[in-house]
C-alpha positions in Angstrom: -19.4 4.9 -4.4 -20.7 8.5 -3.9 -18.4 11.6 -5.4 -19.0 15.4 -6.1 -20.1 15.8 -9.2 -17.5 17.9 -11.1 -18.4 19.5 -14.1 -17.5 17.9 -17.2 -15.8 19.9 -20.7 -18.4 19.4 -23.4 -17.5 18.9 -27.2 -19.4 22.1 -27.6 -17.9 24.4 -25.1 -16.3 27.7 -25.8 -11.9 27.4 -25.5 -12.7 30.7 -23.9 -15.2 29.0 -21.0 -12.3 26.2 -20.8 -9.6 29.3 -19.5 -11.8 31.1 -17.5 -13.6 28.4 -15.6 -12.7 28.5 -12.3 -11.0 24.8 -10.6 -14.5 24.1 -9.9 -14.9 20.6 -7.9 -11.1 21.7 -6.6 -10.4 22.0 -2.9 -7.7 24.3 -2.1 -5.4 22.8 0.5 -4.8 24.5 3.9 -1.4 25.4 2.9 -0.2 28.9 0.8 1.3 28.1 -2.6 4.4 30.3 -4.0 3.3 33.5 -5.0 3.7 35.7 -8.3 5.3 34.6 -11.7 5.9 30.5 -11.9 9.0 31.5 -13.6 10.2 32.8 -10.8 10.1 29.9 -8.4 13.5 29.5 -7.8 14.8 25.5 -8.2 14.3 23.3 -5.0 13.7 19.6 -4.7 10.3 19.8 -5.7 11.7 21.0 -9.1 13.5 18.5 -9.4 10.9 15.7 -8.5 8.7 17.1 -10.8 11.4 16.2 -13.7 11.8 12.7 -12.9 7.5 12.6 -12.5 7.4 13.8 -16.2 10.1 11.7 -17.0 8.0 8.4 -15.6 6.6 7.5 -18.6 7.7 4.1 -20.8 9.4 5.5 -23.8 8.7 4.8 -27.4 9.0 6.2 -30.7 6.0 8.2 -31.7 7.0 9.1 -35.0 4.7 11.9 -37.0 2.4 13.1 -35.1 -0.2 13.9 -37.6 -0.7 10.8 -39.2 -0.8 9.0 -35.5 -3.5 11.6 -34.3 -5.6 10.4 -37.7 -4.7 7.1 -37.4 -5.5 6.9 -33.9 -9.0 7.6 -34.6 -9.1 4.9 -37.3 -7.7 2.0 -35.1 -10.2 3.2 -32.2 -13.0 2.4 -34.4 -11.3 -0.1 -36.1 -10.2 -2.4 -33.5 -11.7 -5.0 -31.4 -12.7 -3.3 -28.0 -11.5 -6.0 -24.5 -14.2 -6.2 -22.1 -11.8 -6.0 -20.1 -9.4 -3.3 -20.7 -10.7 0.5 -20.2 -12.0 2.0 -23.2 -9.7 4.4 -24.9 -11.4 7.8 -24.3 -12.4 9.3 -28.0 -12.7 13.1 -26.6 -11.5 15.3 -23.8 -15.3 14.6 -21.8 -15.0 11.5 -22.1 -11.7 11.5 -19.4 -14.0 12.5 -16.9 -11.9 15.5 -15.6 -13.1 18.8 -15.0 -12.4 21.3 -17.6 -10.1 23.4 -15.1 -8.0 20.5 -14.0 -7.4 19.6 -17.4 -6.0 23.1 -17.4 -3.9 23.4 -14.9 -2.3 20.3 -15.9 -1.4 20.9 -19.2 0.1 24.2 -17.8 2.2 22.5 -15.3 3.6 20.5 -17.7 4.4 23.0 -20.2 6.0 25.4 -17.0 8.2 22.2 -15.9 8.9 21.3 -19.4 9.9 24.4 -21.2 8.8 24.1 -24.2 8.1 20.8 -25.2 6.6 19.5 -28.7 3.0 18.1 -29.2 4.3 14.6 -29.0 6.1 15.0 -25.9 3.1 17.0 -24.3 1.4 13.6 -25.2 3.8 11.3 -23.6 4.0 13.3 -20.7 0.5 13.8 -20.1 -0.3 10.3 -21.0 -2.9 10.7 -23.5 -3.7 9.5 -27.0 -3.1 12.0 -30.1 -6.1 12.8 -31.0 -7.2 13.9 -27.2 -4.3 15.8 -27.3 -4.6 18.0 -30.2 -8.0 18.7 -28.8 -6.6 20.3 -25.5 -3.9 21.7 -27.6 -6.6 23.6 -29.6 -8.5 24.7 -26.8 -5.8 26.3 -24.6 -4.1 28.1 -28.1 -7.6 29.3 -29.3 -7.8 30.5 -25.3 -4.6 32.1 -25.3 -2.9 30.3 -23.0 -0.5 28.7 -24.7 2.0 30.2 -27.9 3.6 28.8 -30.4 7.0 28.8 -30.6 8.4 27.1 -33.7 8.1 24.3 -36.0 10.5 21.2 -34.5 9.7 19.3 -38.1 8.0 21.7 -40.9 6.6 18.5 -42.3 5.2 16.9 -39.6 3.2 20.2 -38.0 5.3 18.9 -34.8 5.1 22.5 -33.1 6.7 23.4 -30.0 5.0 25.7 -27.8 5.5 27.9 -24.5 3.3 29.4 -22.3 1.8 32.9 -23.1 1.3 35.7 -20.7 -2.0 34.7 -19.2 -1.0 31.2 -19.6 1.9 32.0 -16.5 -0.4 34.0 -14.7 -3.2 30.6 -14.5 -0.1 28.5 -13.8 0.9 30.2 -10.6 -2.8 29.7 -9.5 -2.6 26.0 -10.3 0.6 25.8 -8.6 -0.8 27.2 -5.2 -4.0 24.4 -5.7 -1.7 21.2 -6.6 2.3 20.7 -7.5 1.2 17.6 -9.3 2.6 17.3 -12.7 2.4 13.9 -14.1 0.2 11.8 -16.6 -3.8 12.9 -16.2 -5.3 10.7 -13.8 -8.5 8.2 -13.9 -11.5 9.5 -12.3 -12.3 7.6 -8.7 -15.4 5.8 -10.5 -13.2 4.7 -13.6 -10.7 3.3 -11.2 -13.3 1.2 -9.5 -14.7 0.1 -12.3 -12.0 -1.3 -14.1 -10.5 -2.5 -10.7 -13.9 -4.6 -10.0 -13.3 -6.1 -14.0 -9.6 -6.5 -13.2 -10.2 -8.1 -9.6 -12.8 -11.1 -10.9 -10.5 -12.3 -13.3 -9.2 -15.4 -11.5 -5.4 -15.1 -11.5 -3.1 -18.4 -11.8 -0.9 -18.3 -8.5 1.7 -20.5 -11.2 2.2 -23.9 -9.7 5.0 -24.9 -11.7 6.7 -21.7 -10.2 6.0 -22.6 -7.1 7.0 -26.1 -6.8 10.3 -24.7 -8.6 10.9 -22.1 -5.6 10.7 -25.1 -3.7 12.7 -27.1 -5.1 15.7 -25.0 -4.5 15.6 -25.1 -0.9 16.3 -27.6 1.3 13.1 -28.9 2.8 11.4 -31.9 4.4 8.7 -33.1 2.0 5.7 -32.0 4.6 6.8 -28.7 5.2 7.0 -27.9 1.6 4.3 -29.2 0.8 1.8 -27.3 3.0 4.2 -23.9 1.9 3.4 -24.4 -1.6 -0.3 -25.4 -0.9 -0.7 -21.8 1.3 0.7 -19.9 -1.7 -1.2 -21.7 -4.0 -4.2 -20.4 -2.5 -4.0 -16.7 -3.3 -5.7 -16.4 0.1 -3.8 -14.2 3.4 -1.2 -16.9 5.1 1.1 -16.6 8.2 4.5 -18.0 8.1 5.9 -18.5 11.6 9.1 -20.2 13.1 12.5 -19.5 14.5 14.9 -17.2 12.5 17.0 -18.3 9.8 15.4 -20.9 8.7 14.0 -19.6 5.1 10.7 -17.6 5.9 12.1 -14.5 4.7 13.6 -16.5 1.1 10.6 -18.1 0.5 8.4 -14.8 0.5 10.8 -12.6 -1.5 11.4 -15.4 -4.5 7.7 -16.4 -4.5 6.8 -12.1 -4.6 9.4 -11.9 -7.7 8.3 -12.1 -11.0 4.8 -13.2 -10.4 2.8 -14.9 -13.8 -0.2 -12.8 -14.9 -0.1 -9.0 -15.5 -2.3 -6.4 -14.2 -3.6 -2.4 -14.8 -2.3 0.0 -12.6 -3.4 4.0 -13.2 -1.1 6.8 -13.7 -2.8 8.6 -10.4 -6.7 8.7 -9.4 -8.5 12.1 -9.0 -11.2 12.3 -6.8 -12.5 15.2 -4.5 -10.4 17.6 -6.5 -7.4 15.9 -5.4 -4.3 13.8 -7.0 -3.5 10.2 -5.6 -0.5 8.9 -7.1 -0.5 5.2 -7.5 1.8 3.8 -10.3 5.3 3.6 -8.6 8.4 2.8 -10.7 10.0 1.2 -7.9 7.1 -2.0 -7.5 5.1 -1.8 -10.9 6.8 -3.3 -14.0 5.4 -2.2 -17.3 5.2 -5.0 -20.0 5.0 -4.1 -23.9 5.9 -5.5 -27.1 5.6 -9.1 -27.6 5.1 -10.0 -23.5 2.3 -7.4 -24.1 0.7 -9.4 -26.9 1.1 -12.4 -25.2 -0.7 -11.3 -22.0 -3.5 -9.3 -23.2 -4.5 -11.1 -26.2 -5.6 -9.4 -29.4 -6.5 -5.9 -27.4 -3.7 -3.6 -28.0 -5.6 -0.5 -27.5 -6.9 0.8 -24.2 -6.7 3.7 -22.3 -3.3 5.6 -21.7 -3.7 6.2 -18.7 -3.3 3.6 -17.5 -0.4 1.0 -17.3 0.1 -2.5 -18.1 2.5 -3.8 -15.6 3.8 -7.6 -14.4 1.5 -8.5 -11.4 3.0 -6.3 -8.6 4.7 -7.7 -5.2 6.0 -5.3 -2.6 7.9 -6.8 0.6 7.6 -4.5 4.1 9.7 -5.3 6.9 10.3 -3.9 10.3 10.9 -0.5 9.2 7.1 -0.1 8.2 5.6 2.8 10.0 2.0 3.9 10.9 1.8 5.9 8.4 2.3 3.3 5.5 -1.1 2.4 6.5 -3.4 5.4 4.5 -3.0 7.4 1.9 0.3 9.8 2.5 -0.1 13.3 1.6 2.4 16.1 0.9 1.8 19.6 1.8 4.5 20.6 -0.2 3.4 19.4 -3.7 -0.1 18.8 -2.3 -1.0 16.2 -3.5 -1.1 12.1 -2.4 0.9 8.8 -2.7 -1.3 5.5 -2.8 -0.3 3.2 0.5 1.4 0.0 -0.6 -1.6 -2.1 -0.2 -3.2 0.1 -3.2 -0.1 -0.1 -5.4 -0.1 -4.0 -4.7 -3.8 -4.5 -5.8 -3.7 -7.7 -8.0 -0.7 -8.8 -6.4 1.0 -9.9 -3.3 1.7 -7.6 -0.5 4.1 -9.2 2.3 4.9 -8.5 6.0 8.1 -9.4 6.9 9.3 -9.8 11.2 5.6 -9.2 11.3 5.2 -7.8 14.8 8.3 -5.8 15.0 6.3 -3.0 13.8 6.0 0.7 15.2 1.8 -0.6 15.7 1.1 -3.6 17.1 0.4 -6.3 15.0 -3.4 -6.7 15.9 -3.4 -3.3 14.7 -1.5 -3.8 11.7 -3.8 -7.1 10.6 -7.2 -5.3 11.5 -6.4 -2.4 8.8 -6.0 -4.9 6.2 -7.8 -8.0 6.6 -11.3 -6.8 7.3 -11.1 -5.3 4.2 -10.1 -8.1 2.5 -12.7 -10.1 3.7 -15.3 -7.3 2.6 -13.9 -6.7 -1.0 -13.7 -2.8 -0.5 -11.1 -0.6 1.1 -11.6 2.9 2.8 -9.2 5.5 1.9 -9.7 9.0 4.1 -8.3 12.2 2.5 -7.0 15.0 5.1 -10.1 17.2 4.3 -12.3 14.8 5.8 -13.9 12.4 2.3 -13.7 9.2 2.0 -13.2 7.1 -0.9 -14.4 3.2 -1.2 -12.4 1.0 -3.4 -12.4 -2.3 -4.4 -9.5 -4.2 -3.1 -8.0 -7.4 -3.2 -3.9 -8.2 -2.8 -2.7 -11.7 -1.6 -1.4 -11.0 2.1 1.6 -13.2 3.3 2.8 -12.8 6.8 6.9 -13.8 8.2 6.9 -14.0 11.4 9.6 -15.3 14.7 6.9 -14.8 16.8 4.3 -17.3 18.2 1.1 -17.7 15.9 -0.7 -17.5 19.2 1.1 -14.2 20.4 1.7 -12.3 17.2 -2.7 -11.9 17.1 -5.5 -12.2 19.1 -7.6 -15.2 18.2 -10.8 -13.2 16.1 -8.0 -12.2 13.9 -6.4 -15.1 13.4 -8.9 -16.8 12.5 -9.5 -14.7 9.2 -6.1 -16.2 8.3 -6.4 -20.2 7.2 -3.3 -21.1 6.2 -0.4 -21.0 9.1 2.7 -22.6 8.2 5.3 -23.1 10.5 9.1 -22.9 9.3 10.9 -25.3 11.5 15.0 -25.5 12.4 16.3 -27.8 9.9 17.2 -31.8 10.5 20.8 -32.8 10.9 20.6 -34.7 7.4 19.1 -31.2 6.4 21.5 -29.2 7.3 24.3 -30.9 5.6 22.8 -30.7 2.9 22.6 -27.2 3.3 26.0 -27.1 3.7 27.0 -29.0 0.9 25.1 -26.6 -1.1 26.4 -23.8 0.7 30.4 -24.9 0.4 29.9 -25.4 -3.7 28.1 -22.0 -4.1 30.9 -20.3 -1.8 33.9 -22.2 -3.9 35.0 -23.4 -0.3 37.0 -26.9 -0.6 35.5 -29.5 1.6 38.1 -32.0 3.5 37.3 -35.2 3.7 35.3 -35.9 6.9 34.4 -32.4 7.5 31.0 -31.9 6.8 30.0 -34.4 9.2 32.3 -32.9 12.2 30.4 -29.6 11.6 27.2 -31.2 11.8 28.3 -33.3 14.9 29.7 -30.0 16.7 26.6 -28.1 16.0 23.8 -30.8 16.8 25.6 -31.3 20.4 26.4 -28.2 21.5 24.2 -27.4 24.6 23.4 -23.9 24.1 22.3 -23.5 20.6 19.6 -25.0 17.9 20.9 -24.4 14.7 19.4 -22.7 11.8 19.4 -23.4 7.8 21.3 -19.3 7.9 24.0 -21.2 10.0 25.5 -22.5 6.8 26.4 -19.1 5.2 27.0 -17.4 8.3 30.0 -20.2 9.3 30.9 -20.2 6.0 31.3 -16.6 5.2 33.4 -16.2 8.5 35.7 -18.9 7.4 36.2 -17.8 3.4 37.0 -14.2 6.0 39.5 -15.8 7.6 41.2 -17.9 4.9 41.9 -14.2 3.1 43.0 -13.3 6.6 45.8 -15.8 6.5 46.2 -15.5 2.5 45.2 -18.8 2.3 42.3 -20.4 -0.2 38.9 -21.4 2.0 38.8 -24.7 3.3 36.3 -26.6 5.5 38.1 -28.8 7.6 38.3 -29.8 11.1 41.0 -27.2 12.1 39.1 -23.8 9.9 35.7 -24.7 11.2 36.8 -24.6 14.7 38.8 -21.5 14.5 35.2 -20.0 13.1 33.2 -21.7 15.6 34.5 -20.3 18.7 34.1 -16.8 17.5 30.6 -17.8 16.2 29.4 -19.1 19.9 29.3 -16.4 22.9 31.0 -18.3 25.1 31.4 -16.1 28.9 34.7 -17.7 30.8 34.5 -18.8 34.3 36.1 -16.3 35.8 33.5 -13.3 34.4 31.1 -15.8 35.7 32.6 -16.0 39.1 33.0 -12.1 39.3 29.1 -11.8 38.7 26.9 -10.3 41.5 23.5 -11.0 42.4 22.2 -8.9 39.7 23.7 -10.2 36.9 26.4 -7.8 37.1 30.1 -7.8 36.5 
């Protein structure tokens, strides 16, 4: 991958150089930033973003801070290194960063923080202790930073506040990039650890799957090639009528997936912020799942984030722009699209084809790069970043297999499973199923006059969804008559001809040759 070389703060290099360095390798967005004194931005939503973004981190106790910054440099020589977890950075070059984003972040975070201890400057920034008080150092020897007072006289815990110069370089960061969360992995330490991440062979969990299936109502052959097409970790289409499960199977197989992955904070590259980690998909795991995951490595990089294998389900509502990388020219900086923030996982399309872009469009953005290893991600001022990339696609379709894509495309998906409309003896099972989850009393007799009316009735092909949807409009009406729900000849029917459009003869009489009333 090819990146501008941004220049790097050396163990030997001046606090002074570190202040006055200008945000070399940073390119200055289009828009104007707010003018004059940070700490006179007035509160808007931004403000208030930027709290929850600084609030993002997992919590935990970090007790003194002096005897974890000398302790963390004992474990990091101490313990065992993971070949495949990144590397916990031992000084502030080694984080890759130029020395004047390192700046402006730390400044950020002490304007939207007030003034915050060293401990939670180093939860907030997401670095290790000892990194910390390094960066402390600098920007109080380069009088950007003041002290304030001593939160814990024992513990050298100080609290600090930005000086005078300090708010001038803020407002200049501000106008640059609103970003104000954890620092961010270089583009090239992304890749790498994504490439170590990626080729570790990830157990789809077959005793999960078969479980998922189990709970459904299925014939033997169509579960059977469903669990064998999410087995395979490998891009699948799911096709069939409505109602009949797609949609279940998808969500319950994304849930709660075995296996954990590394997700960064956010990536810099080009002078620019991409956010990726995203509380709403990624999961973080610690404590004793932690241990049991990732072995007898505790210690890696903070800036990143161990987190349950992720899964994010799209529907309809998906627009074009969910496609690429999203970028705000308020805060000016980027969100990951969800095929990033899935990496590892399992990204699914549900009512593929009901889409703002065609679905041709919609499977060429994704599965070419699949099927290359590498994903293209453009940035507004015209770079491009490569990444590796590698997510487990599932498709939910209503559509034809043979209309939802042209035949080149399809063919880059093996496994197409098709969902059908349930069997009679299916269905009352269903229903059976249905009645004792819904508390509904069953009379005698009854469950085989539903299945009767349904399976003879002309004008409709019933689906597995029939079940609840009969049954909900019949517990409805029992509270409508203050009565307790029951399923019997007499309820079912009351339910049934509100259920079935059914047009009288006489609209049908009144019609005119265009279908009109």
């Amino acid at each position: 991958m090819t990146m501008d070389k941004t220049p790097q703060l050396r163990e030997n290099e001046s606090p002074e150089a570190l202040a006055d360095a200008p945000a070399g390798g940073e390119r200055p967005p289009d828009e104007p930033g707010p003018e004059g004194d940070p700490a006179a931005i007035p509160p808007d939503t931004f403000e208030r973003e930027s709290a929850e973004l600084l609030e993002e981190l997992p919590r935990g106790g970090l007790g003194e801070f002096s005897a974890l910054a000398a302790a963390a440099v004992q474990e990091a020589q101490e313990s065992p290194e993971s070949p495949l977890l990144p590397r916990p950075p031992r000084t502030l070059a080694d984080l890759g960063l130029s020395k004047a984003f390192l700046t402006d972040l730390a400044l950020k975070i002490l304007h939207y923080s007030g003034t915050p201890s060293v401990s939670q400057l180093t939860r907030r920034l997401g670095l290790a202790p000892n990194i910390m008080q390094q960066l402390i150092s600098a920007l109080s020897e380069a009088h950007l930073v003041e002290v304030l007072s001593q939160s814990d006289l024992y513990t050298g815990n100080y609290r600090y506040r930005l000086s005078e110069r300090g708010h001038a370089r803020v407002a200049e960061a501000l106008e640059r990039s609103r970003y104000a969360g954890p620092a961010p992995v270089t583009a090239e330490q992304y890749s790498e650890v994504m490439q170590r991440m990626l080729a570790q062979p990830q157990d789809p969990g077959r005793a999960r799957i078969k479980s998922i299936l189990n709970e459904l109502v299925l014939s033997a052959e169509v579960a059977d090639s469903i669990g064998r097409a999410l087995y395979s970790g490998k891009a699948a289409i799911f096709f069939g009528a409505s109602g009949n499960g797609k949609t279940v199977i998808l969500e319950r197989f994304a849930s709660n997936l075995d296996g954990f992955f590394l997700v960064p904070y956010a990536i810099y590259a080009y002078g620019q912020v991409i956010r990726v980690f995203d509380q709403s998909v990624h999961e973080p795991i610690d404590g004793e799942e932690r241990a049991a995951q990732m072995g007898e490595y505790p210690k890696m990089d903070t800036r990143w984030v161990a987190v349950k294998r992720p899964a994010i389900v799209l529907g309809a509502e998906m627009e074009r722009g969910s496609l690429d990388l999203a970028y705000d020219p308020q805060s000016r900086f980027y969100q990951a699209p969800p095929h990033i923030k899935a990496q590892g996982g399992v990204l699914v399309v549900d009512d593929f084809g009901r889409q703002a872009m065609t679905a041709s469009e919609l499977m060429t953005r994704w599965l070419i790069p699949l099927e290359r290893g590498w994903d293209t991600l453009t940035l507004v001022t015209g770079e491009k970043l490569t990444v590796p990339f590698r997510v487990q696609l599932l498709f939910g379709t209503n559509l034809p297999v043979k209309k939802a894509a042209d035949d080149a495309l399809l063919r880059r998906v093996l496994y197409k499973v098709e969902v059908p409309s349930p069997r009679a003896d299916e269905f009352m099972e269903i229903l059976r199923q249905t009645c004792r989850h819904k508390h509904v009393l069953v009379e005698d007799g009854a469950l085989e006059y539903v299945v009767e009316r349904l399976y003879s009735h002309p004008d409709i092909t019933p689906r597995g969804s029939y079940a609840r949807d009969l049954l909900g409009m019949l517990v409805e009406s029992a509270a409508f008559d203050g009565r307790e729900p029951v399923l019997a000849r007499e309820s079912f029917d009351r339910v049934f001809k509100l259920f079935v459009a059914q047009e009288s003869e006489e609209v049908e009489k009144h019609r005119d040759g265009d279908g009109q009333v």
